[in-house]
DSSP file (Angstrom, degrees, kcal/mol; ACC not computed):
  #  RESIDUE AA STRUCTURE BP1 BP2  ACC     N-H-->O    O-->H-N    N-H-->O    O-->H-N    TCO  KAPPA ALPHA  PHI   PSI    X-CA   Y-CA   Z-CA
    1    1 A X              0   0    0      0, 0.0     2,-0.4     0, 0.0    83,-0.2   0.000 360.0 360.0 360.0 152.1    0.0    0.0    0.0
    2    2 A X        -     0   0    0     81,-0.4    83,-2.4    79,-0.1     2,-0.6  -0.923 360.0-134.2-152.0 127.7    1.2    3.1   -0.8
    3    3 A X  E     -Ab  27  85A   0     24,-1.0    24,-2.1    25,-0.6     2,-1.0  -0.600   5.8-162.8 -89.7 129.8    0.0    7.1    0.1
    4    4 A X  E     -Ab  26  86A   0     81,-5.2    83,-1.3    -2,-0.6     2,-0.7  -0.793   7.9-179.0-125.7 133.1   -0.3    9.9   -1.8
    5    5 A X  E     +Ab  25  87A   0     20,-5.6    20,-1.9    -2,-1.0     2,-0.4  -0.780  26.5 152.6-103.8 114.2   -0.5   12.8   -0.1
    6    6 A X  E     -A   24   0A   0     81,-1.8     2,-0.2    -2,-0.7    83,-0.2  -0.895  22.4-172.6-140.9 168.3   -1.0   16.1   -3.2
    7    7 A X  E     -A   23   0A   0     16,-0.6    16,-0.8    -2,-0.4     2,-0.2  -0.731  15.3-149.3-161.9 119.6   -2.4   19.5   -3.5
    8    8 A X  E     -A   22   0A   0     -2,-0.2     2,-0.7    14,-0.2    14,-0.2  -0.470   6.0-148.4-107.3 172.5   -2.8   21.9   -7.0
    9    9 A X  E     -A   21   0A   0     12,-3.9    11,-2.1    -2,-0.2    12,-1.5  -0.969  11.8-145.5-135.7 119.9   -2.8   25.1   -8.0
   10   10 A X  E     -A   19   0A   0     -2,-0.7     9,-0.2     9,-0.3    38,-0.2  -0.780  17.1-151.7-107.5 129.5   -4.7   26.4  -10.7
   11   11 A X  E    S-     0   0A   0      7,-2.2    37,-2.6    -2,-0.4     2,-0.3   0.793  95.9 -16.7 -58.5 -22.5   -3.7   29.5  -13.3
   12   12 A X  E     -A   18   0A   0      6,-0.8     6,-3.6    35,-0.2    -1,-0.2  -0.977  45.9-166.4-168.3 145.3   -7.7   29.9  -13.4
   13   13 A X        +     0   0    0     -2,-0.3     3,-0.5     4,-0.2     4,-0.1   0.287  54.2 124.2-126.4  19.0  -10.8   27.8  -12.5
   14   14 A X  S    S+     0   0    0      1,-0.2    -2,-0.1     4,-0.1    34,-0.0  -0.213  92.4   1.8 -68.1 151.7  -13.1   30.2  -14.5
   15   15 A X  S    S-     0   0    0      2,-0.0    -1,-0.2     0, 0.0    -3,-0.0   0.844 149.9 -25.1  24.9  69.6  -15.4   27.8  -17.5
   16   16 A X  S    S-     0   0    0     -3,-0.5     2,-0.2     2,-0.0    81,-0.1   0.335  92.7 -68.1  81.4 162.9  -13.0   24.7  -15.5
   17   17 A X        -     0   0    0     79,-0.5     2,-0.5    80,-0.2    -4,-0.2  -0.581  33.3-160.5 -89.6 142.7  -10.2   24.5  -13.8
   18   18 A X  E     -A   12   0A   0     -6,-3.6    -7,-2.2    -2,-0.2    -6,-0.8  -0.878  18.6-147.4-126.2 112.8   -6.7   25.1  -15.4
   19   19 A X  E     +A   10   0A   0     -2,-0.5    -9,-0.3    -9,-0.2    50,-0.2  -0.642  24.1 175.9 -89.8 136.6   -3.6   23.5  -13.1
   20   20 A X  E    S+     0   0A   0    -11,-2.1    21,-2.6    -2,-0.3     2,-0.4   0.880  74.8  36.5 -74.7 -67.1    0.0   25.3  -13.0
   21   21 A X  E     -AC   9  40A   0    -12,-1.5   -12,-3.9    19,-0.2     2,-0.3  -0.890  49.0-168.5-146.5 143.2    1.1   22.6  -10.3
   22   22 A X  E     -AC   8  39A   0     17,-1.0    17,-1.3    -2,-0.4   -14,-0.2  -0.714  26.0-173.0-102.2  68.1    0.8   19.2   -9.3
   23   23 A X  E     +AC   7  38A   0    -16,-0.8   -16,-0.6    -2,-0.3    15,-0.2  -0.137  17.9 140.8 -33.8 150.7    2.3   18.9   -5.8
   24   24 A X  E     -AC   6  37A   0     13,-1.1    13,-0.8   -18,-0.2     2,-0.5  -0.559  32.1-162.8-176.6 138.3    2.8   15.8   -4.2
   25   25 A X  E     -AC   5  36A   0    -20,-1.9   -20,-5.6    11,-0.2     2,-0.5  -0.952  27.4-149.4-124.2 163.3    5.1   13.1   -1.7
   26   26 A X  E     -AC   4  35A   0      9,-2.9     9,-2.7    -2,-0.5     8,-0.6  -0.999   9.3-152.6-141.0 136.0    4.5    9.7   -1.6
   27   27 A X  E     -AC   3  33A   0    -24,-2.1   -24,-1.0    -2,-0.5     6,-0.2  -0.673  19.6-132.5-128.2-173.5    4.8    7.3    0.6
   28   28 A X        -     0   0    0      4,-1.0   -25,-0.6   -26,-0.2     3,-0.5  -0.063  52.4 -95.4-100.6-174.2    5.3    3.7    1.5
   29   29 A X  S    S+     0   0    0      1,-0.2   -27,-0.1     2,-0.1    -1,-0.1   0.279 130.7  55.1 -85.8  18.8    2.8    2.0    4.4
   30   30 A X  S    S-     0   0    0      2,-0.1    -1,-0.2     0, 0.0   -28,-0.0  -0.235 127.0-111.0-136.0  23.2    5.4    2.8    7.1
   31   31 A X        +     0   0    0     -3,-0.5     2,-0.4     1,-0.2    -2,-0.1   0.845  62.3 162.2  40.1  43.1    5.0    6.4    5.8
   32   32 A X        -     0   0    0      1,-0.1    -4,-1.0     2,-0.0     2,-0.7  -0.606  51.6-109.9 -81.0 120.3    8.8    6.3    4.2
   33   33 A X  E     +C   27   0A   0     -2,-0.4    -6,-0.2    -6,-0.2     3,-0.1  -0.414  40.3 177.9 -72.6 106.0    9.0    9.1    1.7
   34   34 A X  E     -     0   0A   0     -2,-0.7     2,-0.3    -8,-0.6    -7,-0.2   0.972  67.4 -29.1 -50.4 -57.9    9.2    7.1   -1.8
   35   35 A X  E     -C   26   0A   0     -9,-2.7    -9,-2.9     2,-0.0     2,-0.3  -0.970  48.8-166.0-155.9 166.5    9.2   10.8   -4.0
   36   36 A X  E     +C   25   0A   0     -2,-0.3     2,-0.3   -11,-0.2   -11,-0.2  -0.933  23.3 150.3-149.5 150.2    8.0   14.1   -3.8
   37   37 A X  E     -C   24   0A   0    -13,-0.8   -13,-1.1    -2,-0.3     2,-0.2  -0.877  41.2-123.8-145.0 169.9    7.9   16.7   -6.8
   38   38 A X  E     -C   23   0A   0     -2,-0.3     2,-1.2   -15,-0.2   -15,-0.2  -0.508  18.9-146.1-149.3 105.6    6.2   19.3   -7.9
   39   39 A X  E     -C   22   0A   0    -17,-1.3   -17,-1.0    -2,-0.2     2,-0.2  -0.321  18.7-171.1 -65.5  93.8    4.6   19.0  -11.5
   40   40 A X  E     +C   21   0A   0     -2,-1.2     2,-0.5   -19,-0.2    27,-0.4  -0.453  10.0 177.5 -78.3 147.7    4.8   22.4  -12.9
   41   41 A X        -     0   0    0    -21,-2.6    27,-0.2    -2,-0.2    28,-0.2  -0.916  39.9-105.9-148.5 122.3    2.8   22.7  -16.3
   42   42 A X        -     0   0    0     21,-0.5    27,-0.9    -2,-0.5    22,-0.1  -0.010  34.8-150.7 -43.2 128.0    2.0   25.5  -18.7
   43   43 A X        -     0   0    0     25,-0.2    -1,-0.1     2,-0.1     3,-0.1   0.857  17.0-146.9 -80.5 -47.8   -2.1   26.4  -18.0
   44   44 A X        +     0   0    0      1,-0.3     2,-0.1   -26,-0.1    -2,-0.1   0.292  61.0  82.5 111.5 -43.9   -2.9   27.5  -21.2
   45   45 A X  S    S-     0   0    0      1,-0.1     2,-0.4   -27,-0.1    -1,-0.3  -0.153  87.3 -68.0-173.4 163.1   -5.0   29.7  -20.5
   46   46 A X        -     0   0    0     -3,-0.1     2,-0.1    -2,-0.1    -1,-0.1  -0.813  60.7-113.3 -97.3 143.5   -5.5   33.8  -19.1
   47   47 A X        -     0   0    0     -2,-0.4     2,-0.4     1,-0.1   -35,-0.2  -0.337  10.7-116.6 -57.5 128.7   -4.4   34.1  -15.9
   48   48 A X        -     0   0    0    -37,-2.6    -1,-0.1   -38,-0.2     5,-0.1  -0.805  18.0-149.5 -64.0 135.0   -6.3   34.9  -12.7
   49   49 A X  S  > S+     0   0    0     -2,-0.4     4,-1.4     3,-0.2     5,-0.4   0.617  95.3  51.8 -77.8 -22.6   -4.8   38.3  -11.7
   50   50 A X  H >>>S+     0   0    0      1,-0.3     4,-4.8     2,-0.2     5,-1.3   0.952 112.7  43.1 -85.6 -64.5   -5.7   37.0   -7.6
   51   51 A X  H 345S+     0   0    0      1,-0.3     5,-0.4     3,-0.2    -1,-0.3   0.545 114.2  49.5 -73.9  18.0   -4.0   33.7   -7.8
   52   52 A X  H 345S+     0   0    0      3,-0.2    -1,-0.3     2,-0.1    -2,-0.2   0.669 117.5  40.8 -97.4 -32.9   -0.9   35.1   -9.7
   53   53 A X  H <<5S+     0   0    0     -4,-1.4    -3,-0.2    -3,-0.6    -2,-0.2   0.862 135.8  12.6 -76.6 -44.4   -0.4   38.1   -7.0
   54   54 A X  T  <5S+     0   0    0     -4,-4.8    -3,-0.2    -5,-0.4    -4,-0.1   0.836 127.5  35.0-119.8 -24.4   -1.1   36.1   -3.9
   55   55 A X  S   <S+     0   0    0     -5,-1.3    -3,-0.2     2,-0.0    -4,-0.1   0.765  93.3  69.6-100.1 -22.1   -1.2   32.2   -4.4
   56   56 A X        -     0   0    0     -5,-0.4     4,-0.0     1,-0.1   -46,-0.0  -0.549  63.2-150.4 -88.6 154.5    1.2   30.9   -6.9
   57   57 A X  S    S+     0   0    0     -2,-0.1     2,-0.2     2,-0.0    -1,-0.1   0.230  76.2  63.0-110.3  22.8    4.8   31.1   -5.9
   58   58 A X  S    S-     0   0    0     -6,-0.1     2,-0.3     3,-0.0    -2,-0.1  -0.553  86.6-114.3 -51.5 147.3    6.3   31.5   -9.6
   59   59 A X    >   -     0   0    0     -2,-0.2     3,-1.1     1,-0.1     4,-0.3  -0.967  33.0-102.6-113.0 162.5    5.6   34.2  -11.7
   60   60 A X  T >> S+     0   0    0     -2,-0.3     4,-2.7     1,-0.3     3,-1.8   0.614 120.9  57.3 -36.0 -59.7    3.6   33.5  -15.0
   61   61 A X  H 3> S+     0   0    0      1,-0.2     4,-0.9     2,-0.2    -1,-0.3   0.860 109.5  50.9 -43.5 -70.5    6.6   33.5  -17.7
   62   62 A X  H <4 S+     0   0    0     -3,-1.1    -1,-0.2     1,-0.2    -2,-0.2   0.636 115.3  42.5 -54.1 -29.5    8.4   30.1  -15.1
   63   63 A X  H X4 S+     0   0    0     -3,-1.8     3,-1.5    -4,-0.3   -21,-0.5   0.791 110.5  60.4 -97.3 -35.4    4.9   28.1  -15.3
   64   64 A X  H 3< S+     0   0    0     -4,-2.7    -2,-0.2     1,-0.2    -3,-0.1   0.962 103.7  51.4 -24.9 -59.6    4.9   29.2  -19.3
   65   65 A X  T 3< S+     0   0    0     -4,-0.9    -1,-0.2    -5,-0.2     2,-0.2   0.240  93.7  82.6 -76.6  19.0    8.0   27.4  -19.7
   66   66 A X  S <  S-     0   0    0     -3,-1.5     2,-0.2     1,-0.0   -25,-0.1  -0.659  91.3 -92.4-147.8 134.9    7.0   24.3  -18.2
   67   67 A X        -     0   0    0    -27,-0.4    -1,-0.0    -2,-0.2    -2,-0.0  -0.441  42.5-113.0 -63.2 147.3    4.8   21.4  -20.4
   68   68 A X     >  -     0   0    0     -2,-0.2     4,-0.6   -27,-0.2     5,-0.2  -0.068  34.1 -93.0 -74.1 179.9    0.8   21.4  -20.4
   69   69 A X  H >> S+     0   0    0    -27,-0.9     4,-1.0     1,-0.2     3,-0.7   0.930 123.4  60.5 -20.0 -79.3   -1.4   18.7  -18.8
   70   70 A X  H >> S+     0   0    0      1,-0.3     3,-1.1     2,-0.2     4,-0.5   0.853 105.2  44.8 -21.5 -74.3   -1.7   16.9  -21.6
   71   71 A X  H 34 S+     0   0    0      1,-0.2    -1,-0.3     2,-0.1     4,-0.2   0.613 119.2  42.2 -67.2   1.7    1.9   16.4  -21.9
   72   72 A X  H <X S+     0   0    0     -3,-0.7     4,-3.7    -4,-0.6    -2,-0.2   0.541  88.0 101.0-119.7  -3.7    2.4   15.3  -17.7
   73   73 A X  H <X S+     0   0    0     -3,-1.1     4,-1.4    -4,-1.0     5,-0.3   0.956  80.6  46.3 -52.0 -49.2   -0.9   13.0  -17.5
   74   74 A X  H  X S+     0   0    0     -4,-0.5     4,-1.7     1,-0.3     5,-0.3   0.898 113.2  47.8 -63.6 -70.3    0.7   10.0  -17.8
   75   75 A X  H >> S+     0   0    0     -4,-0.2     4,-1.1     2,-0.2     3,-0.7   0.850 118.6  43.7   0.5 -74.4    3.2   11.2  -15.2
   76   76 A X  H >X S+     0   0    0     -4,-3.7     3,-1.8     1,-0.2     4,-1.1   0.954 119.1  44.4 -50.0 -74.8   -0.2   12.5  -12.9
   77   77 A X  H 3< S+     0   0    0     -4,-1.4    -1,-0.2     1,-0.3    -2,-0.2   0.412  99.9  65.0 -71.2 -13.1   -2.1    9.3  -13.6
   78   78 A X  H X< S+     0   0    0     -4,-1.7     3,-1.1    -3,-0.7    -1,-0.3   0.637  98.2  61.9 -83.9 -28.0    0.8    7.0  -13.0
   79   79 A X  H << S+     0   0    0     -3,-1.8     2,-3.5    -4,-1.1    -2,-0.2   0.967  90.7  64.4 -56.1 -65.4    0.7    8.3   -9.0
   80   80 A X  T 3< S+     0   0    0     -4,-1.1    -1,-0.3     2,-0.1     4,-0.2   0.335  78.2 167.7 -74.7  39.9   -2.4    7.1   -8.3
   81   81 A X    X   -     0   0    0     -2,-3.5     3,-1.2    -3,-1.1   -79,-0.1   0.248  51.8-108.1 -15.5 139.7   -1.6    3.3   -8.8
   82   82 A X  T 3  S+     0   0    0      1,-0.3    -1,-0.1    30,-0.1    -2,-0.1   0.848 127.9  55.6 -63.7 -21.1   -4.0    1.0   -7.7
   83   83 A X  T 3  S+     0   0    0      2,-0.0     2,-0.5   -82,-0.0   -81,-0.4  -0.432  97.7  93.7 -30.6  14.5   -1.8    0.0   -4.8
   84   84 A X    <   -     0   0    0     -3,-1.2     2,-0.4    -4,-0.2    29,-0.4  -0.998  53.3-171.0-136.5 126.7   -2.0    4.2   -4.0
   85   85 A X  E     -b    3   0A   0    -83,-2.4   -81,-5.2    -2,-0.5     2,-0.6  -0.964  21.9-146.9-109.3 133.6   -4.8    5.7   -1.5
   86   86 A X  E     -bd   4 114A   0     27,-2.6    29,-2.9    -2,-0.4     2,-0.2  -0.911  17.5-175.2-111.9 123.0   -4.6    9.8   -1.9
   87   87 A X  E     +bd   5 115A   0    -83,-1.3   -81,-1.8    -2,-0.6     2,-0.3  -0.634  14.2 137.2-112.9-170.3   -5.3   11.9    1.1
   88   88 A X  E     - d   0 116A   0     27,-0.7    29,-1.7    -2,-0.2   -81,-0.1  -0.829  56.1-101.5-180.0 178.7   -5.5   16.1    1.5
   89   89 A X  S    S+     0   0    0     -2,-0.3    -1,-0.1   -83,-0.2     3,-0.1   0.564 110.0  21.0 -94.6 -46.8   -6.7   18.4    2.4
   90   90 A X  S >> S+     0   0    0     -3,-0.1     3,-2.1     1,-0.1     4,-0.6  -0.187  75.7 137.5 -69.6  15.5   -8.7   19.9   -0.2
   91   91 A X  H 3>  +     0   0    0      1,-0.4     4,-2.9     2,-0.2     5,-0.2   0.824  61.5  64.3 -59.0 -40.3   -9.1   16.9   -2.2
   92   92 A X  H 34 S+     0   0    0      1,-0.2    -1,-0.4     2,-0.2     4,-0.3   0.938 114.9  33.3 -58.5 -42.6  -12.5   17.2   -3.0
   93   93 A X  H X4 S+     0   0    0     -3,-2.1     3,-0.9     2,-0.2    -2,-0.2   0.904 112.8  65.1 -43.4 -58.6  -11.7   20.5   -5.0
   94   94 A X  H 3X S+     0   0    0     -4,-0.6     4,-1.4     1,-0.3     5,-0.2   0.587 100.5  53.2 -19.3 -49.0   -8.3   18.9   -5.9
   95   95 A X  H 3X S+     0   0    0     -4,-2.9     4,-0.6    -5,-0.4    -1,-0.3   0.511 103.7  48.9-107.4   7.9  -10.2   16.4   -7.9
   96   96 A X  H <> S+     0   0    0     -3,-0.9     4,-1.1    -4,-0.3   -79,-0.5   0.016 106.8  57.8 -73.9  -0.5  -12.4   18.4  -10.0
   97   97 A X  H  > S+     0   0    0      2,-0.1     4,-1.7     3,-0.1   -80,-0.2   0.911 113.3  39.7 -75.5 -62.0   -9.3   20.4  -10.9
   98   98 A X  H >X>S+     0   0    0     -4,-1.4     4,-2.1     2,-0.2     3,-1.4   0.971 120.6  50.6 -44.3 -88.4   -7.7   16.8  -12.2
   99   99 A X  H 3X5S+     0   0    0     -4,-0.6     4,-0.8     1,-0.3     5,-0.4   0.782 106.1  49.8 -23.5 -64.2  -11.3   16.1  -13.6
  100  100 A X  H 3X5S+     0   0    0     -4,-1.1     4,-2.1     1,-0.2    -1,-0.3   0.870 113.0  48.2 -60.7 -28.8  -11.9   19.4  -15.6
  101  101 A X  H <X5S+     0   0    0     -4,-1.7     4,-1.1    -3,-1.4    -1,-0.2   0.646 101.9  62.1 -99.2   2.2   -8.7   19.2  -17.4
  102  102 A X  H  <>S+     0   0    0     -4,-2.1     5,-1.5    -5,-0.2    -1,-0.2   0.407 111.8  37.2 -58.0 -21.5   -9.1   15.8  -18.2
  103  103 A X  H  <<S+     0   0    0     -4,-0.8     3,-0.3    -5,-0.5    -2,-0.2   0.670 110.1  62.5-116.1 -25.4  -12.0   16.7  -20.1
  104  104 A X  H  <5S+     0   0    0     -4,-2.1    -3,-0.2    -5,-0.4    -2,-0.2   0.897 115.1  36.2 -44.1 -90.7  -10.4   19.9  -21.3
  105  105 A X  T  <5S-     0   0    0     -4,-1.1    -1,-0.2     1,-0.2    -2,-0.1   0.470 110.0-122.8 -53.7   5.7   -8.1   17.9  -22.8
  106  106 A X  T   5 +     0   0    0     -3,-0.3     2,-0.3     1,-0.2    -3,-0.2   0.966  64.8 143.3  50.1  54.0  -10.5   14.9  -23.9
  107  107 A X      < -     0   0    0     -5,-1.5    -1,-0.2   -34,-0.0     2,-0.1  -0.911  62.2 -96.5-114.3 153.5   -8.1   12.5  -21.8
  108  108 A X        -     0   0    0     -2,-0.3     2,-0.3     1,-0.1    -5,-0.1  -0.427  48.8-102.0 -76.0 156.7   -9.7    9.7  -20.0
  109  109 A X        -     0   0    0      1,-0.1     2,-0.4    -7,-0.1    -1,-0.1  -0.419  37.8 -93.0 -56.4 120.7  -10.5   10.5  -16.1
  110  110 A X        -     0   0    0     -2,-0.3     2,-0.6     1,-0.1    -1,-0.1  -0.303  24.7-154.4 -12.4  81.3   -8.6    9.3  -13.1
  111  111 A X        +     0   0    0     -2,-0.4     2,-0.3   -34,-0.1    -1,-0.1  -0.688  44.2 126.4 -94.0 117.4   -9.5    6.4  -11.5
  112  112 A X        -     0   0    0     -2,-0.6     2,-0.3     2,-0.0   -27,-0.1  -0.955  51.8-125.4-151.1 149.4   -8.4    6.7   -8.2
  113  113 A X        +     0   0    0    -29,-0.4   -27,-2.6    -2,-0.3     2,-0.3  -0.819  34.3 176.9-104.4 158.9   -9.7    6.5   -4.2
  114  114 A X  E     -d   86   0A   0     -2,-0.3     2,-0.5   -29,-0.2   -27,-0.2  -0.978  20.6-149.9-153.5 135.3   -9.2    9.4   -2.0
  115  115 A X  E     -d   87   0A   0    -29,-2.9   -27,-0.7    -2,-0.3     2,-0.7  -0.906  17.5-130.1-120.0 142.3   -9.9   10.5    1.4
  116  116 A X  E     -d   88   0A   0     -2,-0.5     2,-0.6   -29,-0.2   -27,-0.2  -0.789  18.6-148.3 -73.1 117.8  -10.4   14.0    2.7
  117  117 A X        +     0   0    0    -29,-1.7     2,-0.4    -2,-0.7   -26,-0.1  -0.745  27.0 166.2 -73.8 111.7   -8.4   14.8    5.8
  118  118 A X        -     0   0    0     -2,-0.6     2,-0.5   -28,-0.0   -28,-0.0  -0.896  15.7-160.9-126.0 162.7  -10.2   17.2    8.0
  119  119 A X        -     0   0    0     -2,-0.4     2,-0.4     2,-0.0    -2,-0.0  -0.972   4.2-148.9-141.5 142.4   -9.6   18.2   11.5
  120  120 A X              0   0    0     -2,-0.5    -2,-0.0     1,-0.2     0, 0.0  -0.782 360.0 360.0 -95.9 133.2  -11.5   19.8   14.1
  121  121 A X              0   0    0     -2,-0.4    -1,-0.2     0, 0.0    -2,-0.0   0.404 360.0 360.0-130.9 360.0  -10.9   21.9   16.9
């Protein structure tokens, strides 16, 4: 069994969401960090002015240079093994980012399980 723990970041989610970066570590069942990356990938797409100023930690030109979706699915889709549970934080969002640009890009969906982590105080 193996975890994957990830979280993205979108150039836009106006008419779908369009992801810059794929965060992510993975781990083993004894939580040993296998890898961690972070797939940056050209959006496509016009920029939200909010999440370019305040969320992204690049500017525009660095995510530019970078391949689109399209060219890093396999990459993306190769994480979530069947052997793979993905937790977050945000996951439910997280996975409609994944989702809309899978259909942006007429690529098949992600079949993957995932649990939301949430905590309470």
């Amino acid at each position: 069994m193996k975890y994957l723990f990830f979280d993205i970041e979108c150039a836009s989610v106006r008419g779908g969401s369009k992801m810059c970066s794929f965060g992510y570590v993975l781990a083993d069942e004894n939580l040993n960090i296998i890898e961690s990356d972070d797939i940056i990938m050209n959006p496509k797409c016009a920029w939200d002015l909010y999440a370019l100023n305040h969320i992204l930690a690049h500017p525009k030109e660095y995510y530019e240079s970078f391949p689109s979706f399209d060219e890093q699915y396999d990459r993306i889709k190769n994480l979530f093994a069947e052997d793979t549970i993905a937790l977050g934080h945000g996951v439910t969002n997280d996975v409609r980012f994944i989702n809309d640009d899978c259909k942006r890009y007429k690529l098949p969906y992600i079949d993957f399980v995932f649990y939301l982590c949430i905590s309470y105080q």
